[in-house]
C-alpha atoms as a printed R data frame, in Angstrom:
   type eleno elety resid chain resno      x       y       z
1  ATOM     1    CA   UNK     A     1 37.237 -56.386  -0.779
2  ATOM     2    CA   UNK     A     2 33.954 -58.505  -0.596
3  ATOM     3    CA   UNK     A     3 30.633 -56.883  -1.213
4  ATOM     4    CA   UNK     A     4 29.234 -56.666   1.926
5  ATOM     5    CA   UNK     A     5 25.529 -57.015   0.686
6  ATOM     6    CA   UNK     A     6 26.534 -60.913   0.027
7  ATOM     7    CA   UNK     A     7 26.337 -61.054   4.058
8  ATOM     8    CA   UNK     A     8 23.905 -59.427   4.822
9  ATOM     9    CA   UNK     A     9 21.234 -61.951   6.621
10 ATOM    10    CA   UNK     A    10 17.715 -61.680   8.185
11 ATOM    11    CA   UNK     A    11 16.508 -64.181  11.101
12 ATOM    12    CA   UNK     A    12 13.622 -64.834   9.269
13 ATOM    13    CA   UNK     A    13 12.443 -66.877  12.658
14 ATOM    14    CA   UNK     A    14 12.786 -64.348  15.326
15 ATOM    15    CA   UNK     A    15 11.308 -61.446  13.501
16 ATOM    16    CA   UNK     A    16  8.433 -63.705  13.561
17 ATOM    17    CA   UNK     A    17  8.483 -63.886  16.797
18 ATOM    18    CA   UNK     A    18  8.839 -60.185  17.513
19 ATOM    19    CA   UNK     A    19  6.065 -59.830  16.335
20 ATOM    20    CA   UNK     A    20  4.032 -62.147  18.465
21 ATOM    21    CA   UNK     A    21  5.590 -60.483  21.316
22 ATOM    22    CA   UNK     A    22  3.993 -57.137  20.490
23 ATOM    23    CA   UNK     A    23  0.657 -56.350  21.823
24 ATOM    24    CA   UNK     A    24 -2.183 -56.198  19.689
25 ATOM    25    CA   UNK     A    25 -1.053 -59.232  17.014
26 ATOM    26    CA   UNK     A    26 -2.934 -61.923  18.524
27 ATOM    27    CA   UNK     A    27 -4.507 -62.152  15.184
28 ATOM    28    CA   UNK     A    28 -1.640 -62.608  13.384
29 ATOM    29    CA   UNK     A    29 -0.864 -65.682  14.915
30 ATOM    30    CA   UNK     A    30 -1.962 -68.472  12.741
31 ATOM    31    CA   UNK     A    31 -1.007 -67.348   9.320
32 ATOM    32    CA   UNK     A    32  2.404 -66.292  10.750
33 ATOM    33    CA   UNK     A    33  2.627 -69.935  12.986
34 ATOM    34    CA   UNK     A    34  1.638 -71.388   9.244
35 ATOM    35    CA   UNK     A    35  4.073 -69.090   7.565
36 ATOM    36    CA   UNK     A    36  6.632 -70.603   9.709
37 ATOM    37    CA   UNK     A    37  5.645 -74.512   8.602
38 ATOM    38    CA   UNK     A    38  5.475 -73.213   5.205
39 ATOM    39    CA   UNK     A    39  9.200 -72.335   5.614
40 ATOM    40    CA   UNK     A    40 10.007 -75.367   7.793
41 ATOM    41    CA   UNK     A    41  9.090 -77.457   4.660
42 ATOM    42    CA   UNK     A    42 10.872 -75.131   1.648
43 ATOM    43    CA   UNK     A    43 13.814 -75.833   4.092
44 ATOM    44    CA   UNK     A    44 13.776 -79.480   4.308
45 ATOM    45    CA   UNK     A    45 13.246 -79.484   0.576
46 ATOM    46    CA   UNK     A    46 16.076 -77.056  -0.098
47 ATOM    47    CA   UNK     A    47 18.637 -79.534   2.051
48 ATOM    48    CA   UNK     A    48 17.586 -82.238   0.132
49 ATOM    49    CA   UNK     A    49 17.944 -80.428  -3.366
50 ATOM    50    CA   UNK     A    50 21.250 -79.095  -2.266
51 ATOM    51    CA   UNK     A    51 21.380 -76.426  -4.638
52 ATOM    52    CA   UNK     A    52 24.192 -73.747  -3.548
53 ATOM    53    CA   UNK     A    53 22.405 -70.753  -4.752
54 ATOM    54    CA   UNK     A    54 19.600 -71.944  -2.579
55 ATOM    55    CA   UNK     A    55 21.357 -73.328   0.137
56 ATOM    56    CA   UNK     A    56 22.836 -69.448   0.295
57 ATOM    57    CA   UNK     A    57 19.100 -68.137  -0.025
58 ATOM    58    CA   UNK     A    58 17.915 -70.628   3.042
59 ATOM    59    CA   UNK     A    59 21.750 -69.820   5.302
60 ATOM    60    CA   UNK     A    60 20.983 -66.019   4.709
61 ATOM    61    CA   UNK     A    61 16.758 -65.972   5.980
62 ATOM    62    CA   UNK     A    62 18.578 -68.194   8.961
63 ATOM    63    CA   UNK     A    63 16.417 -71.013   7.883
64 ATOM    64    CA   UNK     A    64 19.225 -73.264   7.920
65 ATOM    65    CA   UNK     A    65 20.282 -74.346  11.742
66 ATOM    66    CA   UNK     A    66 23.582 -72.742  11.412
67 ATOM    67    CA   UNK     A    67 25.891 -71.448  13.643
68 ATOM    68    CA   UNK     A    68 26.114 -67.307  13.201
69 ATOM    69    CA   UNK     A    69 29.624 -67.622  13.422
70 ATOM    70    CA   UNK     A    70 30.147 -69.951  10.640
71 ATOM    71    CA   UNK     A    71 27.454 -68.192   7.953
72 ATOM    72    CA   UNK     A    72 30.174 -65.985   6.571
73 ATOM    73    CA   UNK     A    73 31.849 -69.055   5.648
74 ATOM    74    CA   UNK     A    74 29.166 -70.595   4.377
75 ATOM    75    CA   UNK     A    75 28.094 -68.588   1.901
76 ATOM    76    CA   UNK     A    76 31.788 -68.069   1.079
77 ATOM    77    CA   UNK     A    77 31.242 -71.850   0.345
78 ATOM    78    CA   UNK     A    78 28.162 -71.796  -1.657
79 ATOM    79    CA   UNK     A    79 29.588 -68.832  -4.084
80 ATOM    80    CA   UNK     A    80 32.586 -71.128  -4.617
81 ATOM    81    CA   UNK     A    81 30.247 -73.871  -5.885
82 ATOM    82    CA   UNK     A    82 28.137 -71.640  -7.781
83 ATOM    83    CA   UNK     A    83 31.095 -70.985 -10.111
């Protein structure tokens, strides 16, 4: 059986959101909308690199545009290649 933990993924992009959608965090909103660029950019730098321990990292914080049905086999992919 596969550890479970290895699938276990946040979507590091709508929990942003959440919060803007909760009253109160109007002042949150520019170092979360520069958090977000901030991430934009280690993404596009971690596609280029193409490292698979990475790539994992970047398909589990959902900062990859990938499918949520195919992550699973993703990361499947990306431990392969890490061996």
């Amino acid at each position: 059986m596969k550890n479970i933990d290895i699938y276990i993924r946040v979507d590091t992009p709508y929990l942003i959101k959440q919060v803007f959608d909760n009253p109160g965090t109007s002042q949150l909103k520019i170092p979360f909308n520069t958090v977000l660029k901030f991430l934009g950019a280690v993404a596009q730098r971690a596609s280029e690199l193409n490292d698979p321990k990475l790539n994992m990292l970047m398909i589990k914080l959902n900062l990859y545009e990938v499918e949520p049905k195919e992550a699973s086999s993703l990361i499947d992919q990306c431990i392969k290649e890490m061996k």
